[in-house]
C-alpha positions, -999 to +999 in steps of 0.1 A: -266+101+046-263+064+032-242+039+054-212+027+028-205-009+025-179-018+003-188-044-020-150-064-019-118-056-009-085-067-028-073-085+004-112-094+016-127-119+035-143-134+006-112-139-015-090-151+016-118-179+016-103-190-018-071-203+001-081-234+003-091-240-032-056-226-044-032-240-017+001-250-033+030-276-032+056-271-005+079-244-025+117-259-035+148-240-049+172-241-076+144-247-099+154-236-138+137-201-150+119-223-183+098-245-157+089-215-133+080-199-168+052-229-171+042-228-141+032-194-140+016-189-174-007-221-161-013-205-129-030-175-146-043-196-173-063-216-147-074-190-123-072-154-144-107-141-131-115-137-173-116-165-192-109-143-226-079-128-210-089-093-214-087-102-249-054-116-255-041-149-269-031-160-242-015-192-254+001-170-282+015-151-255+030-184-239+048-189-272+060-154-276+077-157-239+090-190-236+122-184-258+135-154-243+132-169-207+154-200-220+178-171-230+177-156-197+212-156-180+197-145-139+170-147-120+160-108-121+162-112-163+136-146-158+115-123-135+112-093-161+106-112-189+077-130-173+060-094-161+061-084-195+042-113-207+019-105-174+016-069-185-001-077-216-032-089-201-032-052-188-046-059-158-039-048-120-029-071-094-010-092-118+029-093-112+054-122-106+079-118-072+112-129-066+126-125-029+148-091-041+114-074-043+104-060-014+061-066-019+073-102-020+073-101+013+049-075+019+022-097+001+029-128+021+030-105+053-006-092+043-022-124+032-002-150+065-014-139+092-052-151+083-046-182+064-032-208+091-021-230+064-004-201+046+017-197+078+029-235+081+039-233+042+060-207+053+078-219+077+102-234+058+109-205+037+110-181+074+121-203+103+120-182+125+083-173+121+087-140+110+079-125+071+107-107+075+137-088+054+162-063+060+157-029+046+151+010+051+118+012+046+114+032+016+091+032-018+114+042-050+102+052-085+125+050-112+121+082-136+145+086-165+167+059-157+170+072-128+158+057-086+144+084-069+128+079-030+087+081-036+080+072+000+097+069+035+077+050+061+073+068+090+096+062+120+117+040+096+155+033+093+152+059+061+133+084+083+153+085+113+185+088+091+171+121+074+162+103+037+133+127+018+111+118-010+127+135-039+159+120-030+177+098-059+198+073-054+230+070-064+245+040-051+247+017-017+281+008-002+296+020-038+276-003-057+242-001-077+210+001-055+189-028-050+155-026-027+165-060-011+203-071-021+215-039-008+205-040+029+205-081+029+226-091+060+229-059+077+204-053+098+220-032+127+248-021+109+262+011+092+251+017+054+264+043+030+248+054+003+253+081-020+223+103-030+216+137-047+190+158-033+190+183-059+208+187-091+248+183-087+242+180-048+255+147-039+260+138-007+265+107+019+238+093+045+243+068+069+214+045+075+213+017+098+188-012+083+165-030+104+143-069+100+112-055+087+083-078+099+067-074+066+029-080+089+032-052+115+053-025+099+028-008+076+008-005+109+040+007+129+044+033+102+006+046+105+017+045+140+045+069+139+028+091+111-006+099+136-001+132+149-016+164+153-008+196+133-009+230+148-020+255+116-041+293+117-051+282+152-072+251+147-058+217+155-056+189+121-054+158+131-029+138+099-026+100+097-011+082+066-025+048+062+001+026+044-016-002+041-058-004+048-053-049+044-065-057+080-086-044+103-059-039+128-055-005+110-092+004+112-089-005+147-059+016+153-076+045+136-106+048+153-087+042+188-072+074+180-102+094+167-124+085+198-095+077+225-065+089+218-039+113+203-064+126+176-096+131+194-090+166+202-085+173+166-108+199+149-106+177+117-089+151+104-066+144+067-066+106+062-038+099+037-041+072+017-008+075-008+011+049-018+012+009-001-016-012-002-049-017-006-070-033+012-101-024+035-126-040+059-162-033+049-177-009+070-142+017+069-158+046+060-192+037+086-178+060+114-178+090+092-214+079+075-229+065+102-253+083+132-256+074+170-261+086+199-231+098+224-228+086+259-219+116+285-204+104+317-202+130+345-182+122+374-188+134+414-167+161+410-184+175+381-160+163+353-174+154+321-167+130+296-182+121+262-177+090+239-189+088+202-188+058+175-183+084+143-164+114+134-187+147+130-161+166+122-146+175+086-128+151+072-105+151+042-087+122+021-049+122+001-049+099-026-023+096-055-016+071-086+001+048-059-032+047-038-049+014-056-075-012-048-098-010-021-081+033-011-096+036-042-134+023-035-131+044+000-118+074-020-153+068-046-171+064-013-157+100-003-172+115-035-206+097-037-220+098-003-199+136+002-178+127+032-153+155+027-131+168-003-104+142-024-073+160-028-043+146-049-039+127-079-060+100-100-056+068-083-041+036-099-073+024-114-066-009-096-096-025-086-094-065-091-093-086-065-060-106-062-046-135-048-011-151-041+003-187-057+040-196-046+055-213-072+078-243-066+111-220-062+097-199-036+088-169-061+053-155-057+030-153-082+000-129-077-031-131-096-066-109-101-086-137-094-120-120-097-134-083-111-146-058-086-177-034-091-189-010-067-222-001-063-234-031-086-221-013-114-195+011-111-161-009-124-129+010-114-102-007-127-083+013-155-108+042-145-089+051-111-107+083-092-105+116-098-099+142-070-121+168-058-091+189-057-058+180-083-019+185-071+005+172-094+034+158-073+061+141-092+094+132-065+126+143-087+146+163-060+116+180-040+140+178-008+109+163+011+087+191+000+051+172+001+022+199-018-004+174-016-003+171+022+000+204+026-031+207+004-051+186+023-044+203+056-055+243+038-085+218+026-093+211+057-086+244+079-112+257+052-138+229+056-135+232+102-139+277+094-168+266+069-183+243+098-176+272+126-194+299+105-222+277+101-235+263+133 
């Protein structure tokens, strides 16, 4: 079986590289929404990785936008009129942030901690060091006018108070929910909010918010989520990867496949739903790649065995919030038949992107360069297809989750299939 490299990553080495062609000015505040305007529709019109614009005018564009962000009477109004003009070039990776958006900070926690000079811009924006905001720890998906809960990280504020995916949300404190305005300034403290779990079934939850360090809690989430699964007597090992953009989470995974909580497990569902992208190169090498095993045996007869890959079965989650490089590991999966894909079609996000700050702290990202896999297989807008479909949509499932539960009868079948076979 072939050894899969990926080609590039939407947080890779290569593109991290580019920081110091693409540093910017020490970010200010108070600056007026018409000059933010400018600078972003420069921004991309300098460094937009096609120089056509996916075939848009893209100076038309600057004319069509300008007035109505003039008009604009807040910040959040600025901000959507300016990812509409963004979302005509119809391209992934391509989306203005203010600091009431939670991936503003979970961008600048991916890309900080490997561009030194990234981190000392930041400082004065986060004295205290940290990428940090308060919140819950949830992913939301507005459907109908309405906010309903898409994800819950694991072992997070929202988890530990008993919020599901499916869950809407009605309002915070008695006011309208925002991802960031709601929680901002109380960490530690008592929340209310008011949800329905199922039609005409409101009721109250108490959460307490915590500073999420926007570069370690994807990685304390995988964390929490690793565990083992106890089904028709064989032992699943489940890990949901929140974010792949650092190897600390490869790292972390293979610790557990070789060392620790999952290496008793008679196979394994990687779940790569929702987050980030993101992926170091040789991520799907340990189940690709062959070696030999090293057997210690000890005086008193005990044995012990260490591998580098995972012979067992194998099987991946993916949905439309699984983008970027999920989505090159989740092609890998099908061409080089690692194990079943079971989910939905992924984002059809594959452009490599890269942040600008812009002079009032807001963050501009950018696809700075196209992506093709195997020298000629272009993802984005194509997305991947799973082996095995499961339409999931959130509206008041009550935490009901068929695609995981999928994956685990997908891979019960796959370890029988294995048994009967050797």
């Amino acid at each position: 079986m072939k050894r899969f490299k990926l080609l590039i990553t939407l947080l890779g080495v290569g593109i991290l590289l580019l920081w110091g062609l693409f540093l910017p000015e020490l970010p200010t505040r108070g600056e007026p929404p018409a000059k933010i305007f400018g600078e972003v529709w420069q921004t991309v019109n300098d460094n937009f990785y096609d120089s056509k614009f996916n075939g848009v005018d893209w100076k038309a564009l600057k004319q069509k936008y300008e007035s109505q962000v003039t008009k604009a009477h807040s910040q959040e109004e600025a901000a959507n009129i300016i990812n509409q003009m963004l979302a005509e070039l119809k391209t992934s990776h391509t989306r203005f942030y203010t600091p009431e958006d939670p991936a503003y900070y979970q961008v600048l926690g991916i890309f900080a901690p490997r561009i030194p000079d990234l981190q000392q811009q930041l400082k004065k924006i986060f004295p205290q060091g940290k990428i940090e905001y308060s919140g819950i720890g949830i992913f939301t998906k507005d459907i109908n006018g309405k906010t309903f809960v898409s994800g819950v990280l694991d072992g997070s504020p929202a988890a530990n108070a008993g919020l599901l995916v499916g869950d809407r949300i009605i309002s915070v404190e008695g006011r309208p929910f925002k991802p960031v305005q709601s929680f901002e300034g109380k960490a530690g403290q008592n929340v209310k909010m008011k949800i329905e779990r199922s039609l005409n079934n409101q009721q109250e939850i108490t959460v307490t918010p915590k500073m999420l360090d926007a570069t370690t809690m994807f990685l304390d989430a995988m964390q929490a989520s690793t565990q083992i699964i106890q089904r028709d007597g064989k032992k699943i090992g489940y890990v949901h990867i929140w974010s792949y953009a650092g190897d600390q989470y490869q790292e972390q995974l293979e610790s557990d496949l070789f060392y620790g909580r999952l290496r008793e497990a008679d196979g394994l569902v990687l779940d790569l739903r929702d987050g980030w992208g993101g992926a170091p190169l040789g991520a799907l090498n340990i189940y690709t790649a062959r070696g030999p095993s090293v057997t210690n045996i000890r005086r008193d007869g005990r044995r012990g065995t260490d591998i580098a890959h995972w012979n067992k079965p194998v099987v991946m989650i993916v949905n439309e919030g699984s983008r970027s490089a999920k989505e090159i590991l989740a092609y890998g999966f099908q061409q080089y038949d690692i194990g079943p894909v079971v989910g939905t079609k992924t984002a059809g996000a594959v452009v490599a992107g890269f942040p600008f700050l812009m002079s009032d702290n807001s963050l501009l990202y950018v696809a700075v360069a196209d992506v093709y896999v195997d020298g000629n297989q272009r993802l984005e807008g194509v997305g991947v297809t799973p082996d095995v479909v499961v339409p999931f949509s959130p509206e008041y499932t009550q935490g009901a989750d068929p695609q995981k539960q999928r994956g685990i009868q997908v891979a019960i079948a796959a370890i029988k299939k294995l048994m009967a076979n050797s």
